[in-house]
OpenMM code with the backbone's topology and positions (N, CA, C; nanometers):
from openmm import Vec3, app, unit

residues = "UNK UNK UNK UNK UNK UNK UNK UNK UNK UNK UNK UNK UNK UNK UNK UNK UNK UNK UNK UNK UNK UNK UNK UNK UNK UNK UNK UNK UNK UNK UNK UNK UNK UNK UNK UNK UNK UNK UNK UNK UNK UNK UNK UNK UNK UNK UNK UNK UNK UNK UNK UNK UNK UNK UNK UNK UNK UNK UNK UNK UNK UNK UNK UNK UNK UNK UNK UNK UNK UNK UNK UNK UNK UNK UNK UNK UNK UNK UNK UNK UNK UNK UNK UNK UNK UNK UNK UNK UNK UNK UNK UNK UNK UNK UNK UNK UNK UNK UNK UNK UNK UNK UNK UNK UNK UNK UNK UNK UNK UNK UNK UNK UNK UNK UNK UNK UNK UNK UNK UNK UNK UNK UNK UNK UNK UNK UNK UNK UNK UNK UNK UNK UNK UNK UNK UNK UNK UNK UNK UNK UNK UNK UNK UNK UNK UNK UNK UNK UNK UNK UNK UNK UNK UNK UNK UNK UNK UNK UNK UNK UNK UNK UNK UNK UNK UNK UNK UNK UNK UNK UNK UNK UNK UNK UNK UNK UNK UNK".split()
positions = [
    Vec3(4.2692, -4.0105, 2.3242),
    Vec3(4.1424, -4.0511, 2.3769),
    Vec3(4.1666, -4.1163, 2.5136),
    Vec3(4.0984, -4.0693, 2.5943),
    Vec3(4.1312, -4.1484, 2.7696),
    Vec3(4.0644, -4.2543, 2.7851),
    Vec3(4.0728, -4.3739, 2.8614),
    Vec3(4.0514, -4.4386, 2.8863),
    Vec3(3.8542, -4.4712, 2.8796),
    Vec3(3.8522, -4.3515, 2.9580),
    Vec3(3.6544, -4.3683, 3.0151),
    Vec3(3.6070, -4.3069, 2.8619),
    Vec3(3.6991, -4.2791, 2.7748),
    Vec3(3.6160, -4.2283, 2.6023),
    Vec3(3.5962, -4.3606, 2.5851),
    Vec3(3.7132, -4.4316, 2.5717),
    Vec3(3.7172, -4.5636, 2.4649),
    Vec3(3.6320, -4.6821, 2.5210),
    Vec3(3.6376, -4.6941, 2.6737),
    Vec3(3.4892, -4.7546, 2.7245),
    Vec3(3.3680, -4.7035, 2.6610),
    Vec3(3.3327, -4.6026, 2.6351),
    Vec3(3.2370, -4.5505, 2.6491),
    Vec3(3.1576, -4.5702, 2.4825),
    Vec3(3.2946, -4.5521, 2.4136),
    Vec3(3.2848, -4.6010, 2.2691),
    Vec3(3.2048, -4.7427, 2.2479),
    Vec3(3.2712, -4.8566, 2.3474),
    Vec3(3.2355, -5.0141, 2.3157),
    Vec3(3.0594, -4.9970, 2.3189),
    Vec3(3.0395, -5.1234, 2.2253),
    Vec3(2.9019, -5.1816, 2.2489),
    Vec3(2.8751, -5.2508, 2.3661),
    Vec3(2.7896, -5.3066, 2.4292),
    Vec3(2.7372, -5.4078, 2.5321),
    Vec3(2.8200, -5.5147, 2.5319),
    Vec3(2.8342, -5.5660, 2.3760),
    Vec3(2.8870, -5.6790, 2.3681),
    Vec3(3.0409, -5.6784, 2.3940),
    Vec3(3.1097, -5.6110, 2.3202),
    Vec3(3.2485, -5.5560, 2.3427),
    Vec3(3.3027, -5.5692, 2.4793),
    Vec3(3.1720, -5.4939, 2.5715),
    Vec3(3.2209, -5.4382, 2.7363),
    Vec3(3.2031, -5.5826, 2.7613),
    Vec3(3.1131, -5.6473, 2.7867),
    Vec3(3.0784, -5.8025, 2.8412),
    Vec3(3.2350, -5.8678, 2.8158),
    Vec3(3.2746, -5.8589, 2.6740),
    Vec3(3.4010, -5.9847, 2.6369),
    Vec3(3.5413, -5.9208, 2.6530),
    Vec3(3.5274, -5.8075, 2.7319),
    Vec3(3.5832, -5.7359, 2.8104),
    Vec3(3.6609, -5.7785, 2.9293),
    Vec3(3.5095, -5.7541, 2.9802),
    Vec3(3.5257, -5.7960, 3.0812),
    Vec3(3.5173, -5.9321, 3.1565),
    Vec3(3.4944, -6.0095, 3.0456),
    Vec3(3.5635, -6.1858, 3.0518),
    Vec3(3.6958, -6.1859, 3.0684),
    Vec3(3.7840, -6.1086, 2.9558),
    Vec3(3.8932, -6.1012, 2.9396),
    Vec3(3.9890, -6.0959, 3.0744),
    Vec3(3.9478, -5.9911, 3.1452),
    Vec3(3.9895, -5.9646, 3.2542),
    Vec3(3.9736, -6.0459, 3.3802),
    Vec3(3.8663, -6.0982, 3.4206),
    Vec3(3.8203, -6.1875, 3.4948),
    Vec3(3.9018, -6.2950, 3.4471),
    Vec3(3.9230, -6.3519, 3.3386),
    Vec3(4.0017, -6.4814, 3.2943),
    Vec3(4.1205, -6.4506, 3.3417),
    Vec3(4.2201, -6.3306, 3.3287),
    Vec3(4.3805, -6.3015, 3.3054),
    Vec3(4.3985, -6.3395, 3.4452),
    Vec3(4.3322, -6.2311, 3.5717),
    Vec3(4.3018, -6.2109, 3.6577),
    Vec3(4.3014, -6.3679, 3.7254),
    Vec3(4.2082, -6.4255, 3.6875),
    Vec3(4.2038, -6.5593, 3.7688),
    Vec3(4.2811, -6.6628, 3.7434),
    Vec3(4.3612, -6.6600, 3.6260),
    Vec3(4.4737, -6.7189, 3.5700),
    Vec3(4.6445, -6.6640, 3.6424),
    Vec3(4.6604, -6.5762, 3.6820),
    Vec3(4.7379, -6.4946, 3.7174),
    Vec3(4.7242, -6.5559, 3.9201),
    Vec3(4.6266, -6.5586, 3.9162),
    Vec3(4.6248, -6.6079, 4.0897),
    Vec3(4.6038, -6.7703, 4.0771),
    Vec3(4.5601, -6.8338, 4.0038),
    Vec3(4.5602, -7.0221, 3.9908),
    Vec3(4.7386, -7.0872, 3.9747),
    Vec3(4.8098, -6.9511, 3.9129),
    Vec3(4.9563, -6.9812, 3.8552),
    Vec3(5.0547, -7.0089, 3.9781),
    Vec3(5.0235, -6.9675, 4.1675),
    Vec3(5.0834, -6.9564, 4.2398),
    Vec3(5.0887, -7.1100, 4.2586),
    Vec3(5.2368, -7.1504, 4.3097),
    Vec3(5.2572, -7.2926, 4.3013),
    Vec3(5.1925, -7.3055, 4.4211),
    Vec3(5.1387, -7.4434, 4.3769),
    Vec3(5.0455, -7.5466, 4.5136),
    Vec3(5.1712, -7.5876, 4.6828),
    Vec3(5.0786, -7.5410, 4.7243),
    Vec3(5.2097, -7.5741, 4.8410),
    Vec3(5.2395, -7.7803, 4.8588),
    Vec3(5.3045, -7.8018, 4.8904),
    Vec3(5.3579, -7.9686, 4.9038),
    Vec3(5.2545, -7.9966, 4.9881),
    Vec3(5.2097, -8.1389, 4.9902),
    Vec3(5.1321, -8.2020, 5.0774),
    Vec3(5.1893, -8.1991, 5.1866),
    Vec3(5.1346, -8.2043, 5.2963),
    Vec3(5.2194, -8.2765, 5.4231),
    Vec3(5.2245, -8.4287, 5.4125),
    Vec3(5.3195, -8.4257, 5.5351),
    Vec3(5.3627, -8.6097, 5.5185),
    Vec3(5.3116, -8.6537, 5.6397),
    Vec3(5.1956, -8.7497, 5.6817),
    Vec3(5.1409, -8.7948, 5.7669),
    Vec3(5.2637, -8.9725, 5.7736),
    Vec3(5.3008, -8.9665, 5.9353),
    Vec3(5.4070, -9.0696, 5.9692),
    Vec3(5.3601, -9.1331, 6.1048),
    Vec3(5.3481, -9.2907, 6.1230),
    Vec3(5.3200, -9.2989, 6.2400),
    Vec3(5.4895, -9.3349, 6.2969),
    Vec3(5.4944, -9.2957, 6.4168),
    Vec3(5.5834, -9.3375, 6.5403),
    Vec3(5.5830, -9.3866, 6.6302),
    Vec3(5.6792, -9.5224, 6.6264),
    Vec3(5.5937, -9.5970, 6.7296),
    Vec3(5.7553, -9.6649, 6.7914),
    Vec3(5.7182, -9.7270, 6.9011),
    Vec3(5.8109, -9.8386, 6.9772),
    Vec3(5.8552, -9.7464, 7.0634),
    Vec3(5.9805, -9.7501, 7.0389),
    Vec3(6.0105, -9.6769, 7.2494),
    Vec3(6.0552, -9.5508, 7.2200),
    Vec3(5.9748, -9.5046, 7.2654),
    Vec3(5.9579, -9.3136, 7.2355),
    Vec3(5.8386, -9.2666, 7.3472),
    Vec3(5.8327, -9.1364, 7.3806),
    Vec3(5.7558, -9.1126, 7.4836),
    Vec3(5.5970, -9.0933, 7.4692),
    Vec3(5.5417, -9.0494, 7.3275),
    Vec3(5.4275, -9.0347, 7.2613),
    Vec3(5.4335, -9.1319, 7.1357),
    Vec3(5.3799, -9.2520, 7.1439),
    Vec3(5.3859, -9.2671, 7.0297),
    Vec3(5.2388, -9.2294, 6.9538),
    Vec3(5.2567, -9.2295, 6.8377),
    Vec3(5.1198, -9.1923, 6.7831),
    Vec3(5.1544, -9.1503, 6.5893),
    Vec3(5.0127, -9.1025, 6.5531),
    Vec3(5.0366, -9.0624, 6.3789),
    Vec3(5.0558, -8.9378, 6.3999),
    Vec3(5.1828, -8.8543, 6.3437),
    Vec3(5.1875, -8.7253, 6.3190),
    Vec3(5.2261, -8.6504, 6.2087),
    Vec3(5.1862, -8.5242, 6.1977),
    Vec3(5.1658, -8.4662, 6.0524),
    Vec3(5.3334, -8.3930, 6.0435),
    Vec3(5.3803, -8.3794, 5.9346),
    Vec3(5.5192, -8.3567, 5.8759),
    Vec3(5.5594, -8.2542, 5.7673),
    Vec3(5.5950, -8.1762, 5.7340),
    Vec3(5.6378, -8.0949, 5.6754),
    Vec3(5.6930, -8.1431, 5.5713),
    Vec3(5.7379, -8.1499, 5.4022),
    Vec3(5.8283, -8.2430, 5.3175),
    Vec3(5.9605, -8.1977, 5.3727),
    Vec3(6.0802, -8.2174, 5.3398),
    Vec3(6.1768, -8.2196, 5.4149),
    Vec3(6.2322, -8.2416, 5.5550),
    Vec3(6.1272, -8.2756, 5.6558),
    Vec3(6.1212, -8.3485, 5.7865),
    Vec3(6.2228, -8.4928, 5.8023),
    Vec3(6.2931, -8.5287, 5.8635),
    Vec3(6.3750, -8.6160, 5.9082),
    Vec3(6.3276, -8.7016, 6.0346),
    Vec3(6.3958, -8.8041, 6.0141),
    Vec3(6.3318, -8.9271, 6.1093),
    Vec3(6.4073, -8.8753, 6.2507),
    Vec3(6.5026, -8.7850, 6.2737),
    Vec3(6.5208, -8.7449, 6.3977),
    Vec3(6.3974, -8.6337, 6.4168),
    Vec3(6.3438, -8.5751, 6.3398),
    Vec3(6.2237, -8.4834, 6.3557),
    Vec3(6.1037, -8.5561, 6.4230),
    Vec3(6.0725, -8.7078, 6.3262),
    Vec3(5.9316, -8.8069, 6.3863),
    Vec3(5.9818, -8.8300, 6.5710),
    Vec3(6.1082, -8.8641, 6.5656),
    Vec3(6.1342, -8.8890, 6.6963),
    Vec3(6.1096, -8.7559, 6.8413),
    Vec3(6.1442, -8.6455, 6.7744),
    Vec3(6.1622, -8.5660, 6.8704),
    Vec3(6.0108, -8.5187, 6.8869),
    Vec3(5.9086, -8.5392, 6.8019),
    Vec3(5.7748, -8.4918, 6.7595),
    Vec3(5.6930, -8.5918, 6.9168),
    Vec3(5.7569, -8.6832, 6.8697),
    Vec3(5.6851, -8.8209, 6.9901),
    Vec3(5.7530, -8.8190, 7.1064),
    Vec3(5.7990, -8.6940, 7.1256),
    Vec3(5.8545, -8.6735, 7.2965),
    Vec3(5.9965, -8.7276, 7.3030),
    Vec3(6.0487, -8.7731, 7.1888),
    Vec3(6.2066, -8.8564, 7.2519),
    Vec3(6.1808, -9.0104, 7.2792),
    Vec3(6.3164, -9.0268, 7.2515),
    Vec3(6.3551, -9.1708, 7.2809),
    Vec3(6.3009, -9.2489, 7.4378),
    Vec3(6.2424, -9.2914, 7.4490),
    Vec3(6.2478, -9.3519, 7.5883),
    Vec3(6.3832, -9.4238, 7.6471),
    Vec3(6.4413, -9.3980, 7.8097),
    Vec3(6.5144, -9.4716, 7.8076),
    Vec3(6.5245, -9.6385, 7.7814),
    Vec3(6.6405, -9.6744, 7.7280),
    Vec3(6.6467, -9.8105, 7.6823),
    Vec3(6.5763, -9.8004, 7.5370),
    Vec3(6.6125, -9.7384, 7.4653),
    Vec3(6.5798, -9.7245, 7.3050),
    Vec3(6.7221, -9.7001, 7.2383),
    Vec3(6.7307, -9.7956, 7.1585),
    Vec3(6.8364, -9.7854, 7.0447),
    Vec3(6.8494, -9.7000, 6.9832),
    Vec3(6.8628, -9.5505, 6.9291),
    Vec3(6.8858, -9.4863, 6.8516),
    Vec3(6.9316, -9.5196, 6.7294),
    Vec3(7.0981, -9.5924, 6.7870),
    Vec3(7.1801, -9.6520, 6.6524),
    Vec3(7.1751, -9.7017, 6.5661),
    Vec3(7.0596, -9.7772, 6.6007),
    Vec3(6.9568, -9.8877, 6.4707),
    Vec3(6.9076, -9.8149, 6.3655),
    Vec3(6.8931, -9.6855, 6.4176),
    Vec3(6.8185, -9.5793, 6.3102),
    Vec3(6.8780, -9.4826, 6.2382),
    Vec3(6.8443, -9.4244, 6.0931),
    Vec3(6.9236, -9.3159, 6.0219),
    Vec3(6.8572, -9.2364, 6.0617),
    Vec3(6.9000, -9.1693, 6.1760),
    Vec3(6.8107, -9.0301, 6.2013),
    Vec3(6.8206, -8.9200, 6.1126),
    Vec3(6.8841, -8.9383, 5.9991),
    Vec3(6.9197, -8.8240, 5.9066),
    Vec3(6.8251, -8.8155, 5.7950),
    Vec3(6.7690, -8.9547, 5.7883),
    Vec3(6.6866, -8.9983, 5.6734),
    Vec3(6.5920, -8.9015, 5.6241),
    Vec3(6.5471, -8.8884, 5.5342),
    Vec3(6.4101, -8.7832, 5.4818),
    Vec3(6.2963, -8.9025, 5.5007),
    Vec3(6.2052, -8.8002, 5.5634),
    Vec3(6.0240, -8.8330, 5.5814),
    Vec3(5.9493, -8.8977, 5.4564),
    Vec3(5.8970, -8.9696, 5.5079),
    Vec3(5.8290, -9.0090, 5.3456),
    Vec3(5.6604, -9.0577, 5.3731),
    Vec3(5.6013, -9.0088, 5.3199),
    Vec3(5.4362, -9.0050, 5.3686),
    Vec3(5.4049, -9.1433, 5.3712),
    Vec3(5.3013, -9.2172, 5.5117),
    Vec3(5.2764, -9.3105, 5.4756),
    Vec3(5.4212, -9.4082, 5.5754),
    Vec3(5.4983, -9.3228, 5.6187),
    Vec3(5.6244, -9.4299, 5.6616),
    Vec3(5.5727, -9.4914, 5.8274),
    Vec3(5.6139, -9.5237, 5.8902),
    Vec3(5.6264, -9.5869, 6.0299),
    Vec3(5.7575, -9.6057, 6.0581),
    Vec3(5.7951, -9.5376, 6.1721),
    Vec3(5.9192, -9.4980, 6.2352),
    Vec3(5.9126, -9.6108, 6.3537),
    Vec3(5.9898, -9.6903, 6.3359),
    Vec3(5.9988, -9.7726, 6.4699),
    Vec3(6.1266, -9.7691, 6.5869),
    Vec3(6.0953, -9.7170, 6.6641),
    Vec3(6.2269, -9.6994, 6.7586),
    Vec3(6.2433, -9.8349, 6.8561),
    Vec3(6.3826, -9.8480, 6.8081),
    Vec3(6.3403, -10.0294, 6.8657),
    Vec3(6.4285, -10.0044, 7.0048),
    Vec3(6.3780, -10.0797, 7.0874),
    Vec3(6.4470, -10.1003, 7.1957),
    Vec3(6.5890, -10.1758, 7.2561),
    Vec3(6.6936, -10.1138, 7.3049),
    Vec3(6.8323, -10.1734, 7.3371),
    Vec3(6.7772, -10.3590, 7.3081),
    Vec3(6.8805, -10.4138, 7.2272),
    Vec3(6.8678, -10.5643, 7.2349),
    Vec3(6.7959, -10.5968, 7.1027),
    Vec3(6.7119, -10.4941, 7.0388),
    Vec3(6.6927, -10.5384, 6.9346),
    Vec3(6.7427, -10.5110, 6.8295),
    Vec3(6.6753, -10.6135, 6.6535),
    Vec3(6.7270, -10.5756, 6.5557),
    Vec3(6.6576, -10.4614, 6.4611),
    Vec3(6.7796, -10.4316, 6.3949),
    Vec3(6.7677, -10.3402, 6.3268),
    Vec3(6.6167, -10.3236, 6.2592),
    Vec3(6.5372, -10.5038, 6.2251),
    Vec3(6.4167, -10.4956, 6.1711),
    Vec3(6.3372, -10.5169, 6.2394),
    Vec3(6.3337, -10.4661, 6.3538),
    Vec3(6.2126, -10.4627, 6.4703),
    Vec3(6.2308, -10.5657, 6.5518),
    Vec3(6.2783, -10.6965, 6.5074),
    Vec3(6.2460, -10.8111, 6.5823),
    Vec3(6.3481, -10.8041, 6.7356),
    Vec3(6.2760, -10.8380, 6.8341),
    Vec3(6.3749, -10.8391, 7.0121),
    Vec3(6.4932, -10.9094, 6.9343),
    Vec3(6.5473, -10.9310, 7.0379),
    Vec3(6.6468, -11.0062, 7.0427),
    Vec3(6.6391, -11.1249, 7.0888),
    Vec3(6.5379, -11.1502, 7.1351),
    Vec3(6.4963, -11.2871, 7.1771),
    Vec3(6.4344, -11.3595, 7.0955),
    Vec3(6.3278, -11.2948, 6.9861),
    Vec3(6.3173, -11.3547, 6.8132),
    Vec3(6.4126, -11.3878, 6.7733),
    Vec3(6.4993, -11.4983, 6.8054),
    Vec3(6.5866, -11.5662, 6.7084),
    Vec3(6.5696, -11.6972, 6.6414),
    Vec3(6.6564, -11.6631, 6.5291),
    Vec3(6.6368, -11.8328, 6.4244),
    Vec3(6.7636, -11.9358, 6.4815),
    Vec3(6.7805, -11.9402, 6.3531),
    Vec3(6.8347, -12.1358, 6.3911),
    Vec3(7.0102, -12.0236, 6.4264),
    Vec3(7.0563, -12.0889, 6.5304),
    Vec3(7.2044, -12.0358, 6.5635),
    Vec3(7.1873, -11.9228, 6.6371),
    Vec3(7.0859, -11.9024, 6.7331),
    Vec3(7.0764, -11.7218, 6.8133),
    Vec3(7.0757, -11.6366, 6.7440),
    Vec3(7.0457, -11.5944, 6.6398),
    Vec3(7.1289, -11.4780, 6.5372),
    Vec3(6.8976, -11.4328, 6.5269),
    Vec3(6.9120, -11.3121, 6.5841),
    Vec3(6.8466, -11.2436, 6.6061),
    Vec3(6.7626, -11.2592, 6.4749),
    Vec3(6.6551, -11.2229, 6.3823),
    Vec3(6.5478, -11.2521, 6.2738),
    Vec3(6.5009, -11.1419, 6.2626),
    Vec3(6.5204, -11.0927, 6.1254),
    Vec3(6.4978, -10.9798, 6.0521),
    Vec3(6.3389, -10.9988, 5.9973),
    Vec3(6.2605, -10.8543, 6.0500),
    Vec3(6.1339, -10.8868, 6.0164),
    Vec3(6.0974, -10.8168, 5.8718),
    Vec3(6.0581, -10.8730, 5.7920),
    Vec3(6.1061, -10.7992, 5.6382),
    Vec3(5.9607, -10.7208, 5.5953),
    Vec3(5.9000, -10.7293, 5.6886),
    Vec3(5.7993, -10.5895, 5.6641),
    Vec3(5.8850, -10.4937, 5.7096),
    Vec3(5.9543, -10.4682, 5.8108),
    Vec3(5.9780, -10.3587, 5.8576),
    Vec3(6.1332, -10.3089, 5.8341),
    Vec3(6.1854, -10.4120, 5.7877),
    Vec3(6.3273, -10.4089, 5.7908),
    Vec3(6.3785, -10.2669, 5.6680),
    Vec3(6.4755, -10.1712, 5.6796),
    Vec3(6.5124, -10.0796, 5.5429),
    Vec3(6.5996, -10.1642, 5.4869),
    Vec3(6.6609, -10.1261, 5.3955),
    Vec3(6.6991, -10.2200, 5.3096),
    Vec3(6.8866, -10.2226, 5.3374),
    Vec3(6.9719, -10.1329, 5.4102),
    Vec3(7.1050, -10.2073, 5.4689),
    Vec3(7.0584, -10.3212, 5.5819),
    Vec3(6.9375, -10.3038, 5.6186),
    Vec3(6.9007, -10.4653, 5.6948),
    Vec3(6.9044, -10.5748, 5.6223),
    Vec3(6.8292, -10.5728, 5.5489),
    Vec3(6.8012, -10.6760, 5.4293),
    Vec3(6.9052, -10.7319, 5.4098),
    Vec3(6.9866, -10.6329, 5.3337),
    Vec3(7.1021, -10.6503, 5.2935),
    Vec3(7.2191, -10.7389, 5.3896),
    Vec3(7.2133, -10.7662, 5.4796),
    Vec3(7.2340, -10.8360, 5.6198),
    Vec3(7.2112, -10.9856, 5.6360),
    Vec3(7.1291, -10.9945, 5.5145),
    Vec3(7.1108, -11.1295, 5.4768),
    Vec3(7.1569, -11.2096, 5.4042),
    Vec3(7.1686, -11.3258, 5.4494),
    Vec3(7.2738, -11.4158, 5.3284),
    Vec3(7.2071, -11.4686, 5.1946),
    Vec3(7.2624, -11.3969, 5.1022),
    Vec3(7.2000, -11.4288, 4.9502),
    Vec3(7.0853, -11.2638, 4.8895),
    Vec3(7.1428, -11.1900, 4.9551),
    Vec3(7.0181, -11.0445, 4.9806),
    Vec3(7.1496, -10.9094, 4.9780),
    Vec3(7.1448, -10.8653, 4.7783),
    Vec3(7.2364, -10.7740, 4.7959),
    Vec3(7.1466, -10.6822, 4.7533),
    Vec3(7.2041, -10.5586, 4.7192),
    Vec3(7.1446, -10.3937, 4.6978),
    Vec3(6.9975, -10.4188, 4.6218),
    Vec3(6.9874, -10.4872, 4.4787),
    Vec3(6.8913, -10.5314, 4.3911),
    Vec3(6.7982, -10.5883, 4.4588),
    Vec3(6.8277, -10.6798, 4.5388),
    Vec3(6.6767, -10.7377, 4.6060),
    Vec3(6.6292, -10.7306, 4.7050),
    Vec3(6.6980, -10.6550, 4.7735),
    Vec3(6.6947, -10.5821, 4.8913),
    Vec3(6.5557, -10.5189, 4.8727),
    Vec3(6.5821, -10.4059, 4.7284),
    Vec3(6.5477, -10.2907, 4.6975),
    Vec3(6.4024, -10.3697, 4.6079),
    Vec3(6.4213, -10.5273, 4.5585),
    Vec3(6.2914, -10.5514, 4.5716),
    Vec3(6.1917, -10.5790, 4.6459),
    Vec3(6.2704, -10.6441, 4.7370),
    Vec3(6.1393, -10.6462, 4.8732),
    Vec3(6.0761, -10.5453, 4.9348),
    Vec3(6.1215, -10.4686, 4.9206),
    Vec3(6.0740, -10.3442, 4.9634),
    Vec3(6.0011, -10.2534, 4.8886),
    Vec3(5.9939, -10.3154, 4.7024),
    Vec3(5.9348, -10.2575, 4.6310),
    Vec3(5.8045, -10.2829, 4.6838),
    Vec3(5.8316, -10.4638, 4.6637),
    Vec3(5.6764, -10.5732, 4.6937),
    Vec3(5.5875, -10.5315, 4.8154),
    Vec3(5.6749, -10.5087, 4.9096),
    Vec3(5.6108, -10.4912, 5.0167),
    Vec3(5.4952, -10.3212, 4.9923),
    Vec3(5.5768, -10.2577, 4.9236),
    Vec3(5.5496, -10.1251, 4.8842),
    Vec3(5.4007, -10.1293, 4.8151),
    Vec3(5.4119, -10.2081, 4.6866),
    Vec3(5.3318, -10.2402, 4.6027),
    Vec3(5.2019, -10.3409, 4.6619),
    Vec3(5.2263, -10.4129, 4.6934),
    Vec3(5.1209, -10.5372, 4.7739),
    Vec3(5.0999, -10.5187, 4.9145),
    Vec3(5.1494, -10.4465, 5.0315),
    Vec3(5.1262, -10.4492, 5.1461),
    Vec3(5.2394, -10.5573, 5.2046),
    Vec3(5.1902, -10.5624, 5.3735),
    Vec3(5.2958, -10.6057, 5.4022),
    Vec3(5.2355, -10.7728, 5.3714),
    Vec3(5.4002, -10.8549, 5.4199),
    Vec3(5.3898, -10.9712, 5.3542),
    Vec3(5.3014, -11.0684, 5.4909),
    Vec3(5.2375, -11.1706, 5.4483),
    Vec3(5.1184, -11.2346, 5.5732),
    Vec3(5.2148, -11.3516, 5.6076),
    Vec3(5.3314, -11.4254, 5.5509),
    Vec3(5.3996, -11.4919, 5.5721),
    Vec3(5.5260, -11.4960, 5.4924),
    Vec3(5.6291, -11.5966, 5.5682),
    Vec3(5.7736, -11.6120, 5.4725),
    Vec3(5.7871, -11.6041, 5.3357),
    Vec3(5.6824, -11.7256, 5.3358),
    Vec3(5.7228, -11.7864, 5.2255),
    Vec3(5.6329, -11.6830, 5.0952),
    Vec3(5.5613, -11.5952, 5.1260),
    Vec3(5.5198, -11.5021, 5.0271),
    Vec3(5.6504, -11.4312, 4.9883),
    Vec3(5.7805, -11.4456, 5.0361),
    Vec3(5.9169, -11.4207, 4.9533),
    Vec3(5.9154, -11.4957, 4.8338),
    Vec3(5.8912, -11.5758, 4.7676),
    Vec3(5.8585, -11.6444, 4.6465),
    Vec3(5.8419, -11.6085, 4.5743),
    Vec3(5.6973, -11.4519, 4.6105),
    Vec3(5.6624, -11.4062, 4.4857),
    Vec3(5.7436, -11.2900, 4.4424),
    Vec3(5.8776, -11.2046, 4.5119),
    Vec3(5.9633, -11.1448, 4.4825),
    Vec3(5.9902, -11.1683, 4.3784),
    Vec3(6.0480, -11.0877, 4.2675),
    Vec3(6.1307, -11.1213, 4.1741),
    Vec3(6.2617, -11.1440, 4.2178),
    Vec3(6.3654, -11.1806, 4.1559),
    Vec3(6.4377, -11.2258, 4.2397),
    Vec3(6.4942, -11.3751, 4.2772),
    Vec3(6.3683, -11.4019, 4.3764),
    Vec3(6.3783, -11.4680, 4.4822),
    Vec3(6.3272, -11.5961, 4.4512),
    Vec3(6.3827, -11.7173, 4.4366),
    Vec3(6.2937, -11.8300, 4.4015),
    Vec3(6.3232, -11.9691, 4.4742),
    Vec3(6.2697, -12.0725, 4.4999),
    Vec3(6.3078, -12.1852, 4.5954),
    Vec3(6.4192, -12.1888, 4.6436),
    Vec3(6.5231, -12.1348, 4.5719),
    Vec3(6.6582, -12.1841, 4.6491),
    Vec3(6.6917, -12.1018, 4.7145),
    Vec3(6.6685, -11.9751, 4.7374),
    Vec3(6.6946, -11.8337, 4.7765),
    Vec3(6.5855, -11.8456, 4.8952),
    Vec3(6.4758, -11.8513, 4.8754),
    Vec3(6.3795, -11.8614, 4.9744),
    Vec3(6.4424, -11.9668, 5.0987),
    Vec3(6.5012, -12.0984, 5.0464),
    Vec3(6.5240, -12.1897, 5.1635),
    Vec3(6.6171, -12.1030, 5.2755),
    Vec3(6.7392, -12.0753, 5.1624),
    Vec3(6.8533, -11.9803, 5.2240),
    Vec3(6.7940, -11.8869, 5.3178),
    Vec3(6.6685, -11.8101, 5.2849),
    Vec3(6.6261, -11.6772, 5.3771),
    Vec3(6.5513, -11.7228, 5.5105),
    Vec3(6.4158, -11.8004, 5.4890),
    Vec3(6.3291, -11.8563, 5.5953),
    Vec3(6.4101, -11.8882, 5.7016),
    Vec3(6.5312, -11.9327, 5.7293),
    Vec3(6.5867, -11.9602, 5.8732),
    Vec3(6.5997, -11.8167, 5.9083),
    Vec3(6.6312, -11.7018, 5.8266),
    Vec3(6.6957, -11.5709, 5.8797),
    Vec3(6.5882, -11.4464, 5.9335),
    Vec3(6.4571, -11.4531, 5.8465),
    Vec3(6.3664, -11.3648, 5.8051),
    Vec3(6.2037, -11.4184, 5.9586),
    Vec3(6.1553, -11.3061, 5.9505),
    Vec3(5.9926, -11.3596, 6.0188),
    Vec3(5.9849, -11.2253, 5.9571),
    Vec3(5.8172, -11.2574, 6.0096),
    Vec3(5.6874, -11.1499, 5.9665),
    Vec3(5.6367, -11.0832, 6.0168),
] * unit.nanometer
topology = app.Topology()
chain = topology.addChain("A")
for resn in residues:
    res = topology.addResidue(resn, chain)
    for name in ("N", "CA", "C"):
        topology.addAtom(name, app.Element.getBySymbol(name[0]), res)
């Protein structure tokens, strides 16, 4: 029996749940193609030739945000930065300028003894880590907190770190700004 018999055989109803059938497989069969990745929206900023928010590909690298914003301006630190790093949506790339630290702050932001002041909104976490009483673990919490709550409005909101409690806090506030 060919094909256009055995159609021809069905009732109304038959052909209708039929042709659901098909329409379902059909639209199931094209919904199954994997979703492409979001892009990663990154702003770039400090000494670079464009700074601004730009859109990212997943697998994009922080030498990618840089070269996106025209390049380093002269008198920009590179070294401060893992240009190898992977993109992460939501990040801010700061290209700091010769003289400064690793966590944004000049070099002329210094605490007690010249020693330049790590700004711990912005700082990654081998900065942190740079700090006296601040190893891999809490490094990796401040950066949760900051993650989780936004950035911090003052020092002493280091307190509410886990972690981190009066005696640790005294130790940091000479080293740390905001």
């Amino acid at each position: 029996m060919a094909i256009r018999e055995r159609l021809d055989s069905l009732s109304r109803g038959e052909l209708a749940g039929l042709v659901v059938v098909l329409v379902a497989t059909l639209a199931g069969s094209l919904g199954a193609s994997a979703t492409p990745p979001a892009d990663l929206i990154v702003d770039v900023t400090g000494w670079v030739r464009h700074p601004g928010v730009y859109q990212f590909q997943p697998g994009s690298r922080v030498i990618d945000a840089v070269q996106r914003a025209g390049g380093a301006r002269n008198g920009a630190d590179l070294t401060l930065l893992n240009l190898a790093a992977p993109l992460a949506d939501g990040q801010q790339i700061l290209v700091p300028k010769e003289g400064a630290s690793a966590g944004g702050a000049a070099a002329d932001g210094t605490g007690a003894g010249g020693v330049a002041l790590v700004n711990i909104n912005t700082a990654d976490e081998p900065t942190l880590e740079t700090l006296n009483g601040v190893g891999p673990a809490l490094a990796a919490a401040i950066i949760q907190y900051r993650t989780d709550q936004g950035p911090f409005t003052s020092v002493d909101q280091l307190d509410e770190v886990s972690g981190i409690g009066p005696a640790t806090l005294e130790k940091l506030r000479p080293q740390v700004t905001v």
